[in-house]
TIBA-189040 format. One record per residue (C-alpha): residue in three letters; x, y, z. Coordinates in nm, 2 decimals, m for minus. Layout:
% residues N
NODE type     xx     yy     zz
NODE  ala      X      Y      Z
...
***
This chain:
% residues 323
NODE type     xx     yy     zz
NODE  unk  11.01   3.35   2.65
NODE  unk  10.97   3.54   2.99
NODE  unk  10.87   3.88   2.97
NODE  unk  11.15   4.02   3.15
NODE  unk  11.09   4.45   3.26
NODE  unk  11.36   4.69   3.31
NODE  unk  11.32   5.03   3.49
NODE  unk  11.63   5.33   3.52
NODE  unk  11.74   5.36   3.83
NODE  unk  11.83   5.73   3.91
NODE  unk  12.06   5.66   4.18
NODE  unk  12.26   5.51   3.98
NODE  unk  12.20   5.63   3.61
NODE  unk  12.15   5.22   3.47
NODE  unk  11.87   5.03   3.37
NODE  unk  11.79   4.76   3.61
NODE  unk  11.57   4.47   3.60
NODE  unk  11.26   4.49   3.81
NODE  unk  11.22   4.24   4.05
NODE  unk  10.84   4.23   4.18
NODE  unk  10.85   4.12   4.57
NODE  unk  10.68   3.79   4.64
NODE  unk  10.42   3.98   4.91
NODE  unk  10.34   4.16   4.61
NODE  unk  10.26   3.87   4.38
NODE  unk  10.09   3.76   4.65
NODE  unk   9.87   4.02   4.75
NODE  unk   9.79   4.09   4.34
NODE  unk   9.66   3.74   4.28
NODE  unk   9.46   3.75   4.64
NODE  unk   9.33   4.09   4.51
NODE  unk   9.23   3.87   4.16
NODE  unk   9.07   3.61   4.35
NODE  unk   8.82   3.80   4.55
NODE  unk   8.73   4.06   4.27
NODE  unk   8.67   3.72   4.07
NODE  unk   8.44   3.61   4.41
NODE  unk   8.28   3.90   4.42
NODE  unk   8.17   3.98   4.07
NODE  unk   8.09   3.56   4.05
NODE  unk   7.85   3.70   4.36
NODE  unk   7.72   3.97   4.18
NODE  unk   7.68   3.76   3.87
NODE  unk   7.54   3.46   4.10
NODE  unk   7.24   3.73   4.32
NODE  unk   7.13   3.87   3.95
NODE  unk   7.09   3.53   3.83
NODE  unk   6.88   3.46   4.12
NODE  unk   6.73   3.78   4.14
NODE  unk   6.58   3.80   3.77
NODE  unk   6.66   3.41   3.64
NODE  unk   6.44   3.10   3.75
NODE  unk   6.63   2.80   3.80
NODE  unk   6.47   2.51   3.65
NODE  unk   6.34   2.38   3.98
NODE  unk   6.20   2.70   4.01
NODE  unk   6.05   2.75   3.70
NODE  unk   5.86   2.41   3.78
NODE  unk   5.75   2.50   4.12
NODE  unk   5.65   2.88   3.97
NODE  unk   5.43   2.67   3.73
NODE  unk   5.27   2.51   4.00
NODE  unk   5.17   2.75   4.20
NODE  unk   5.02   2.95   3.92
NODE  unk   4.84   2.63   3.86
NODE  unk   4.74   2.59   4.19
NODE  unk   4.61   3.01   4.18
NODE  unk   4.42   2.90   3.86
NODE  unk   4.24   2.61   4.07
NODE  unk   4.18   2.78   4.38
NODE  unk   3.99   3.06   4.17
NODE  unk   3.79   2.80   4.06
NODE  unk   3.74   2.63   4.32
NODE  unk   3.66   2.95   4.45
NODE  unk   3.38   3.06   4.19
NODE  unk   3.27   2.67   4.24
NODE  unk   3.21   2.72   4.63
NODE  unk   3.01   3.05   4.57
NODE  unk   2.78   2.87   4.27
NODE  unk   2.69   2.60   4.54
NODE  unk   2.63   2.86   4.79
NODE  unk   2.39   3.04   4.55
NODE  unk   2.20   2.68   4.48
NODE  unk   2.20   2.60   4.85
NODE  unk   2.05   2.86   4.91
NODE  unk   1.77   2.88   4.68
NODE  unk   1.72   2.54   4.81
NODE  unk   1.64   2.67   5.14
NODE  unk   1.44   2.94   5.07
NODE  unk   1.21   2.70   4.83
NODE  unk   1.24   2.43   5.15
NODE  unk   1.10   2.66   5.35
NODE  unk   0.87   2.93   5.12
NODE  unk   0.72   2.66   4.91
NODE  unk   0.69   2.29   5.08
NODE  unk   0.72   2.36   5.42
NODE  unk   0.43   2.63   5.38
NODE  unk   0.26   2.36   5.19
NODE  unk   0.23   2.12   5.49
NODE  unk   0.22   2.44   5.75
NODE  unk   0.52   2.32   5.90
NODE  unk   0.79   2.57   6.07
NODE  unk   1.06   2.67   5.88
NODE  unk   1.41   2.62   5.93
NODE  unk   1.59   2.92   6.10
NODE  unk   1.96   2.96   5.91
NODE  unk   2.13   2.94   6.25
NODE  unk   2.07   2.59   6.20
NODE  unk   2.18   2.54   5.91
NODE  unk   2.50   2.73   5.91
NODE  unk   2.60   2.77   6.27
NODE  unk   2.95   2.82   6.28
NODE  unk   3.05   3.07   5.97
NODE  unk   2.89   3.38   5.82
NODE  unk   2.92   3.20   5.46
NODE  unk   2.81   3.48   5.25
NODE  unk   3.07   3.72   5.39
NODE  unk   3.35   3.45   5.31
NODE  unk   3.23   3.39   4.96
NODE  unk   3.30   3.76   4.90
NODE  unk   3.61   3.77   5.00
NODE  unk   3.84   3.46   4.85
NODE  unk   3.93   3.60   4.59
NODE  unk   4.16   3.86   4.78
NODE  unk   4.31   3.63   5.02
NODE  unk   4.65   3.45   4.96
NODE  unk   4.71   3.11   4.87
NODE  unk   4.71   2.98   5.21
NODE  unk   4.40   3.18   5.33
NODE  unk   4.23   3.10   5.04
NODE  unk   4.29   2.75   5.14
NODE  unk   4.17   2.79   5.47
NODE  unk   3.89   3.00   5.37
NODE  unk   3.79   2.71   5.09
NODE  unk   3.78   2.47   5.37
NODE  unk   3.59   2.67   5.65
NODE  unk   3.37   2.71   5.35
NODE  unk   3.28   2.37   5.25
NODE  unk   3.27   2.28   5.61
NODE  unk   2.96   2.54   5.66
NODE  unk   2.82   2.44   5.33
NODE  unk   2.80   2.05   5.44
NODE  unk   2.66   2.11   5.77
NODE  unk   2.43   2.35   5.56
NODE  unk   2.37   2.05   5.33
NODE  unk   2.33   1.79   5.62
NODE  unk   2.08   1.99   5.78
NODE  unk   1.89   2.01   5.44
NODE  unk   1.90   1.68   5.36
NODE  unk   1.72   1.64   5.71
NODE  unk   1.43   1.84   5.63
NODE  unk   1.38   1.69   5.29
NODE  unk   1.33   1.36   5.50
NODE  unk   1.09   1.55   5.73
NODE  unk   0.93   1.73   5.42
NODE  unk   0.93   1.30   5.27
NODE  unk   0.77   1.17   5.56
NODE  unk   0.50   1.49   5.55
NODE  unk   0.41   1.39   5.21
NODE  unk   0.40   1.03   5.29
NODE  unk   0.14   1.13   5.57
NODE  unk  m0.06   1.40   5.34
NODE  unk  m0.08   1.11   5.10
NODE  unk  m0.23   0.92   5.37
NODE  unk  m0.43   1.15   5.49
NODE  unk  m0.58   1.28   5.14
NODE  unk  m0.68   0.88   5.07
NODE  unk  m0.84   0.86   5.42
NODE  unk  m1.04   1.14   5.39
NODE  unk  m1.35   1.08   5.21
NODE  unk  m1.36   1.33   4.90
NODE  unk  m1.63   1.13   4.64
NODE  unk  m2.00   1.04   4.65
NODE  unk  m2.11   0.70   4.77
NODE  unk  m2.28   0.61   4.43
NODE  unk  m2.23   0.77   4.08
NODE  unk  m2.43   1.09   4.06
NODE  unk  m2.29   1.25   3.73
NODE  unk  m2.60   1.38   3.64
NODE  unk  m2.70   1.51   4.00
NODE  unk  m3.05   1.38   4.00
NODE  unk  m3.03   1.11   4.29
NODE  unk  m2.96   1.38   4.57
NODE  unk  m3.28   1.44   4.77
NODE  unk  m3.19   1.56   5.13
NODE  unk  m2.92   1.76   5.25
NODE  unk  m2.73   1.81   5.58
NODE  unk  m2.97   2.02   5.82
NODE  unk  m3.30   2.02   5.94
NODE  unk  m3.54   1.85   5.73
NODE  unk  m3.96   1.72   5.78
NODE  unk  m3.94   1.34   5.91
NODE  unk  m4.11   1.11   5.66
NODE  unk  m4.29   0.90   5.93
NODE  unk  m4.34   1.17   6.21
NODE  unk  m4.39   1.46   6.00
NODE  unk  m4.19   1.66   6.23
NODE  unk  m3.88   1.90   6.16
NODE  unk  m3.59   1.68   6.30
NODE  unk  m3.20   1.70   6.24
NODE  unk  m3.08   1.53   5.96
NODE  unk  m2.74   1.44   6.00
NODE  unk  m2.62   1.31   5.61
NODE  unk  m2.72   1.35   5.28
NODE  unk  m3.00   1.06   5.09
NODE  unk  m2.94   0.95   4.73
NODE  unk  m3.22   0.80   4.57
NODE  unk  m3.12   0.52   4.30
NODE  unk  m3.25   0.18   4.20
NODE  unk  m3.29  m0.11   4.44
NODE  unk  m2.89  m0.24   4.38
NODE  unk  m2.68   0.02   4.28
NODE  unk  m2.36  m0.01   4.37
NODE  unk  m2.25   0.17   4.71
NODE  unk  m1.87   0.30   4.71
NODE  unk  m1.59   0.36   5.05
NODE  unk  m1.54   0.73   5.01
NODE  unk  m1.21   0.67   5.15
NODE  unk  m0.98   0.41   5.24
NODE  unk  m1.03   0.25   5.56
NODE  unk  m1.13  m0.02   5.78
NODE  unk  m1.52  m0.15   5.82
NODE  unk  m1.61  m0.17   6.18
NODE  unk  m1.99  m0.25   6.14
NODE  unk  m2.17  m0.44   5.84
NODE  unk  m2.52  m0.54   5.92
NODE  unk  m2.83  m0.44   6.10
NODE  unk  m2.79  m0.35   6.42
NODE  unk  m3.18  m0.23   6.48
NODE  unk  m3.12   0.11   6.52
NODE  unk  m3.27   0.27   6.19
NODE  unk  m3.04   0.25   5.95
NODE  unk  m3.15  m0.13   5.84
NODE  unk  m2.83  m0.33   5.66
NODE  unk  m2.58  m0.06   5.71
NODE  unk  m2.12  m0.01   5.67
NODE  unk  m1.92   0.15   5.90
NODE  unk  m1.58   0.29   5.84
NODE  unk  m1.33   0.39   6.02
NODE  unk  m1.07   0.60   5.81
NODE  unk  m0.82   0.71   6.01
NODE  unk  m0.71   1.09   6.10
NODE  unk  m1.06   1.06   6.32
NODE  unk  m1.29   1.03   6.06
NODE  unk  m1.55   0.77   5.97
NODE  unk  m1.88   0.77   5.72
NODE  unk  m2.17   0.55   5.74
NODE  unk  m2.38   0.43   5.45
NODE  unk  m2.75   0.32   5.52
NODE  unk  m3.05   0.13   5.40
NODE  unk  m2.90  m0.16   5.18
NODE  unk  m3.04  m0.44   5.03
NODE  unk  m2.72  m0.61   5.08
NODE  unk  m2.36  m0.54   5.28
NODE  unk  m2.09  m0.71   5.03
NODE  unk  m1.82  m0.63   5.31
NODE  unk  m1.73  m0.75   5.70
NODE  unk  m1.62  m0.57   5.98
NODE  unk  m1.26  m0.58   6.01
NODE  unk  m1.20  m0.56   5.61
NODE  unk  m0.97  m0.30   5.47
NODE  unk  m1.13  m0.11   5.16
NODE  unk  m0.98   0.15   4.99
NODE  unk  m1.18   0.43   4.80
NODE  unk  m1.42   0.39   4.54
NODE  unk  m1.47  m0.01   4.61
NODE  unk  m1.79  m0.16   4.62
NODE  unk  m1.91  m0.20   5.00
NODE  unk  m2.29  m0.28   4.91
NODE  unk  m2.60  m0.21   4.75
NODE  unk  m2.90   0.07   4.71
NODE  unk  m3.22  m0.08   4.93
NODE  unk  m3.49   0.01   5.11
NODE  unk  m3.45  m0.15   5.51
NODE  unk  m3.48   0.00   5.84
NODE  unk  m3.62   0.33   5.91
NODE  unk  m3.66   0.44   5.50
NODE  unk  m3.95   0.56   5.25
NODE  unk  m3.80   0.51   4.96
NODE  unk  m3.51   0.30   4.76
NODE  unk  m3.22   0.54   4.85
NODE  unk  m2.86   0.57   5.02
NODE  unk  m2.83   0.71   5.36
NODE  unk  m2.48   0.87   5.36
NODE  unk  m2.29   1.06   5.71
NODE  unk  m1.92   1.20   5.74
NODE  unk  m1.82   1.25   6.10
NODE  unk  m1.51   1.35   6.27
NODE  unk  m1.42   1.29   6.60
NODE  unk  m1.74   1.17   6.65
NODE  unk  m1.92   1.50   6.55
NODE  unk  m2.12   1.50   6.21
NODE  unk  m2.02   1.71   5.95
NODE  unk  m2.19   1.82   5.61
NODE  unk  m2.07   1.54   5.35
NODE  unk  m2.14   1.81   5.08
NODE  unk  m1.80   2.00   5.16
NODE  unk  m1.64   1.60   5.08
NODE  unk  m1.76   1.59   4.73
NODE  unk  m1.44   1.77   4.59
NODE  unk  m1.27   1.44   4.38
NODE  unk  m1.49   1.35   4.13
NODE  unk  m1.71   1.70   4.03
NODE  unk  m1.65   2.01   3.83
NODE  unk  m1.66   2.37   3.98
NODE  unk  m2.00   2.41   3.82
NODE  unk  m2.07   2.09   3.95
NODE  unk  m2.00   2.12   4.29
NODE  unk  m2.24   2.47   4.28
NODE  unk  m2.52   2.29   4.16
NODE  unk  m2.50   2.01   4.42
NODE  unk  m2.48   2.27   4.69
NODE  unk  m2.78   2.42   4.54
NODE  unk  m2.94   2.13   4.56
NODE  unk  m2.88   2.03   4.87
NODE  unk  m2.97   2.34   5.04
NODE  unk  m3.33   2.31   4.97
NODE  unk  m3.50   2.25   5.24
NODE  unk  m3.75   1.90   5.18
NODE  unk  m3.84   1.59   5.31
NODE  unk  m3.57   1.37   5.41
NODE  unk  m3.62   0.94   5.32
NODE  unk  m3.55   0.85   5.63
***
């Protein structure tokens, strides 16, 4: 049933019915419609304002995911920084110094960022500068590595030359001596056993049996084997490389040829007595450049400390050489 309203009229002392003007109606529902749009809108900002949508909720997820990684990634990039650089400092504190070779200045190996001032600072940059930062980062950090990787092939092909250079340089007695009773003469002047006059003696003489082995003090290549007439009877040659070369005089008999590779402690010959010689014994010289020096200061391979003291004692003394 319609809810019908009356109202008294005092003009004319009767209730009438109250007829509501269509403007009216029409203005009240207008007013209904926007209070209904604008407290939706209210409704609608707070939603937004304090309520994730479920998109939202996904994409917040993410990019607390994403913070979560970047920290790590972070605390990753600082670790390798620390072990890069401890890598450096060894490269060039520890095996460069070994080979006395210059060190690597750090301009060259990180010449485009100040990498220890970014590592202290990614964790207070934003997501995007953190990215950034992370990238700059690694960038330094492989040219760092690059460079590194450089100098551990410069640092390869050092050892591969010391190696070289240790086996070419002779470092044991030509025949075994572990008793250090065959050494008769040392490096210095010394009485000639024919002339009887003080003369320099340019190597060390090791008595031993007629046919005791001879060893290469090093390895090299023979450039003489025989007797050439000038002294040293049947007599080796080698050339080692790095400008050095030994001799080994007096044998009975040369086992090698000239031109034959030997490497160090293979037989080359045997003890004897020819050419200029008093006495079954080894004539042995070390010379570098062409200049002799004292084979005693060679002997470091195959005798102790106490060893080695004796020996120089022993070839100090000032005798008769055999030859």
């Amino acid at each position: 049933m319609k809810n019908i309203r009356y109202f008294y009229n005092t003009n004319t002392l009767r209730y009438e019915k109250q007829v509501i003007p269509l403007r009216v109606t029409l203005l009240r529902i207008l007013a209904f419609i926007s209070a209904a749009i604008v407290t939706g809108l209210i409704i609608v900002a707070i939603a937004f304002r304090f309520l994730d949508s479920p998109k939202e909720k996904i994409l917040r997820l993410q990019v607390e995911r994403l913070q979560d990684q970047n920290k790590v990634y972070g605390d990753q990039v600082a670790d390798l920084d620390d072990r890069l650089k401890q890598l450096e400092k060894r490269d060039n504190d520890v095996y460069r110094s070994i080979f006395e070779a210059t060190p690597i200045p750090d301009s060259a190996r990180a010449k485009h960022l100040e990498t220890k001032r970014q590592a202290q600072i990614l964790a207070k940059m934003d997501n995007q500068e953190l990215a950034d930062g992370l990238m700059k980062t690694l960038t330094t950090l492989y040219n760092r590595v690059v460079h590194q990787e450089v100098s551990y092939k410069e640092i390869e092909g050092m050892v591969r030359n010391k190696e070289k250079l240790l086996a070419s340089t002779p470092a044991i007695q030509p025949i075994s001596n572990k008793d250090l009773n065959r050494l008769s003469s040392g490096f210095s002047y010394r009485i000639d056993p024919i002339y009887k006059t003080v003369k320099f003696h340019a190597g060390l003489d090791f008595t031993a049996p007629i046919g005791t082995p001879i060893y290469a003090t090093a390895d090299g290549i023979v450039r003489t084997a025989g007797n050439l007439g000038n002294g040293y009877g049947n007599h080796v040659v080698i050339a080692h490389g790095y400008q050095y070369s030994t001799l080994y005089g007096h044998m009975v008999r040369v086992k090698v040829r000239a031109g034959q590779t030997v490497k160090r402690g293979e037989v080359i010959g045997y003890v004897g007595n020819t050419g200029k010689s008093t006495g079954p014994h080894v004539h042995y010289e070390v010379l570098k450049a062409g200049r002799h020096l004292d084979p005693i200061y060679f002997f470091y391979n195959d005798l102790s400390a106490e060893q080695y003291q004796q020996i120089l004692k022993i070839a100090a003394s000032k005798n008769q050489s055999f030859d």
